[in-house]
C-alpha positions in Angstrom: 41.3 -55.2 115.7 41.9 -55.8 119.1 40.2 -59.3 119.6 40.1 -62.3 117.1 37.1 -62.2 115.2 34.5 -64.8 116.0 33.7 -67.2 112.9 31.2 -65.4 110.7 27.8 -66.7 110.0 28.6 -67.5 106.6 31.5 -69.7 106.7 29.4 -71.8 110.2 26.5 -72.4 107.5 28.9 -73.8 104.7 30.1 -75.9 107.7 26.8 -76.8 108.4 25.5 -77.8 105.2 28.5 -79.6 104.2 28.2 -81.6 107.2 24.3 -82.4 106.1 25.7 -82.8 103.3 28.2 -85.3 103.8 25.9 -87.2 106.2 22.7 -87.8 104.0 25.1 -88.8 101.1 26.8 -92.0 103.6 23.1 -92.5 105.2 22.2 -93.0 101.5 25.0 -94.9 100.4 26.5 -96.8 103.6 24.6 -97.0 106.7 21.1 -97.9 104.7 22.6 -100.4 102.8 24.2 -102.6 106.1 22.8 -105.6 106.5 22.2 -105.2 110.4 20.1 -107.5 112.6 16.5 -106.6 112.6 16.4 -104.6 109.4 17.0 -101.2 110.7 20.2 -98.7 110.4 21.6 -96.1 112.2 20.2 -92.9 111.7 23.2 -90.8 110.6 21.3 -87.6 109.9 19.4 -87.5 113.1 23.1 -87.6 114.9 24.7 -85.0 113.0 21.5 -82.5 113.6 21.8 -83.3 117.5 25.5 -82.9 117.4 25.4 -79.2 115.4 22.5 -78.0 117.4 24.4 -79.1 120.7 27.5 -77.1 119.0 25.4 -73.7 117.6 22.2 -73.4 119.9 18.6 -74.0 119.6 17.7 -71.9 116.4 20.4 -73.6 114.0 19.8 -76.6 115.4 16.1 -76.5 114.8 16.6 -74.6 110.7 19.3 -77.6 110.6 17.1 -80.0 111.8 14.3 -79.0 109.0 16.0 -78.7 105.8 18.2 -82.0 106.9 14.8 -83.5 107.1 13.3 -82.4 104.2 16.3 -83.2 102.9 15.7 -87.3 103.9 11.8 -87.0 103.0 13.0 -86.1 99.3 16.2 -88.4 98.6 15.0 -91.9 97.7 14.1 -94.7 99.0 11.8 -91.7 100.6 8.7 -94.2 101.0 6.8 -92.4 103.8 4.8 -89.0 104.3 6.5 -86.1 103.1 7.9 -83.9 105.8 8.1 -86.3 108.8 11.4 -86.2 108.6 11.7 -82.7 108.8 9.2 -81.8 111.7 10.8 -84.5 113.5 14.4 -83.3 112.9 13.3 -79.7 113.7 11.6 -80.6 116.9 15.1 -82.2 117.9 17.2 -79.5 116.8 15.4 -77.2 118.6 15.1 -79.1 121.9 18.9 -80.7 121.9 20.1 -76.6 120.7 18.1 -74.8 123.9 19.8 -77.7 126.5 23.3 -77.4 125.3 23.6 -74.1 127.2 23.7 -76.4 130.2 26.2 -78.7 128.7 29.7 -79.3 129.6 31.4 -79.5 125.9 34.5 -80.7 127.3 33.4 -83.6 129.1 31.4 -86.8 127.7 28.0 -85.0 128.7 27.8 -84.0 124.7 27.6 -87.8 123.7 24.7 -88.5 126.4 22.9 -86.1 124.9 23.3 -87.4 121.3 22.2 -90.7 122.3 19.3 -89.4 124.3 18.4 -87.2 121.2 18.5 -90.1 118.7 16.0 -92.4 121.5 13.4 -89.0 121.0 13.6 -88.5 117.2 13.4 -92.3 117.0 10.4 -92.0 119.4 9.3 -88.7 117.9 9.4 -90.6 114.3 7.2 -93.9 115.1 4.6 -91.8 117.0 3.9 -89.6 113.6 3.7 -92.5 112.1 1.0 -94.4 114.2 -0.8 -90.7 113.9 -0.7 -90.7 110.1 -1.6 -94.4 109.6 1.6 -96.1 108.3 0.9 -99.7 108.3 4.5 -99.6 109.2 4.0 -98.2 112.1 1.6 -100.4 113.9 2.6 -101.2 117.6 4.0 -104.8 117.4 6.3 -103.4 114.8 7.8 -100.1 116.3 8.2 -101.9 119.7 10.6 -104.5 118.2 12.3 -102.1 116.0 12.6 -98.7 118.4 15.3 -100.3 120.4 17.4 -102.1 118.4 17.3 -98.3 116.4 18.2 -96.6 119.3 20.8 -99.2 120.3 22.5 -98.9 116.7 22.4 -95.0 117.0 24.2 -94.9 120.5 26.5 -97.0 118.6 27.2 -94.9 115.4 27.0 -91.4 118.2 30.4 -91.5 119.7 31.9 -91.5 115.7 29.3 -88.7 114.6 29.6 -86.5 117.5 33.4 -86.8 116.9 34.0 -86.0 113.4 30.7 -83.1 114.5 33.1 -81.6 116.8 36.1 -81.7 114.9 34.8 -80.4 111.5 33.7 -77.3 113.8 36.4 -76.7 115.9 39.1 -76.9 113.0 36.8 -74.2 111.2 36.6 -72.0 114.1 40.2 -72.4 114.8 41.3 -71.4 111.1 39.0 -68.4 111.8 40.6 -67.1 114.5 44.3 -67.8 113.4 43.6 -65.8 109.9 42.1 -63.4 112.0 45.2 -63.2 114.7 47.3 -62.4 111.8 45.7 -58.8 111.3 45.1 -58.3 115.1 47.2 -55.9 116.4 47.9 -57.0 120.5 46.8 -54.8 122.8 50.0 -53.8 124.4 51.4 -52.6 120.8 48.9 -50.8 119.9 48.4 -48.4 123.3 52.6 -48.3 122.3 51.6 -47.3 119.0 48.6 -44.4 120.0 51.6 -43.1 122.7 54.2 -42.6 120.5 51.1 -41.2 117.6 50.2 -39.0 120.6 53.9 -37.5 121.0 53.7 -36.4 117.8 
């Protein structure tokens, strides 16, 4: 091989699920139990599908964005309409994945775009509700509670973007240094075909 290989698709999904993974288990176990100011939490889940579809593009972010959803409709307390959740995360996969061809991942551009992101899905999430008929969801209720959700996920993005980012760069570099090893550089091997062609 001439060039490193670029990560293959099935090592970038293990990466992906774990990180789904990983996220629903401390939305489950950490971030819905904190006893924050107006009775809402951070939205872990929703942050790490922004963050990977900003990382892989618009079509993992929006299969991502689904089966993370459906993911948080099933796992108790799930106390709402099955697959809200998951239309909403899919819709925000898909739309955070097709802008981050725009983005600057080097600069803090990425982070803007989580928090925007989580103000959508959070957006995104009420309005189904008020379409479906959660008492939940009635106006006087989402208005007091969409921005202090929003505020507590611009919080939480900086940390889940981060630990996004380097879950996925560490991968891709271990991909490309096992790969180096069985590269042969360029200059060697046109060395290699002259002295083959000598023969």
């Amino acid at each position: 091989m001439l060039n490193p290989p670029e990560p293959s698709p099935a090592g970038r999904t293990a990466v992906t699920a774990m990180v789904i993974a990983v996220t629903l288990i401390l939305q489950v176990s950490v971030a819905n139990r904190l006893p924050l100011p107006g009775g809402v939490q951070p939205d872990l889940v929703l942050l790490a599908v922004v963050a990977l579809a900003l990382v892989a593009g618009s079509m993992t972010g929006m299969v991502t964005g689904f089966l993370a959803g459906l993911a948080a409709d099933i796992i108790p307390p799930a106390d709402h309409t099955l697959g809200r959740y998951a239309l909403v995360y899919c819709l925000i996969g898909y739309l955070c994945g097709a802008a981050s061809a725009e983005m600057d991942r080097q600069s803090v551009v990425p982070f803007f775009a989580v928090a925007a992101g989580a103000l959508a899905g959070t957006v995104l999430y009420a309005g189904t509700g008020m379409i479906l008929g959660d008492p939940r969801a009635e106006w006087a209720t989402v208005s007091s509670m969409v921005p202090l959700q929003v505020l507590y996920d611009v919080i939480a993005s900086p940390f889940v973007v981060w630990a996004v980012l380097r879950v996925t760069r560490r991968y891709e570099r271990g991909e490309r240094s096992r790969g180096d090893r069985l590269s042969v550089p360029v200059a060697r091997y046109r060395a290699m075909s002259e002295r083959g062609g000598n023969l």
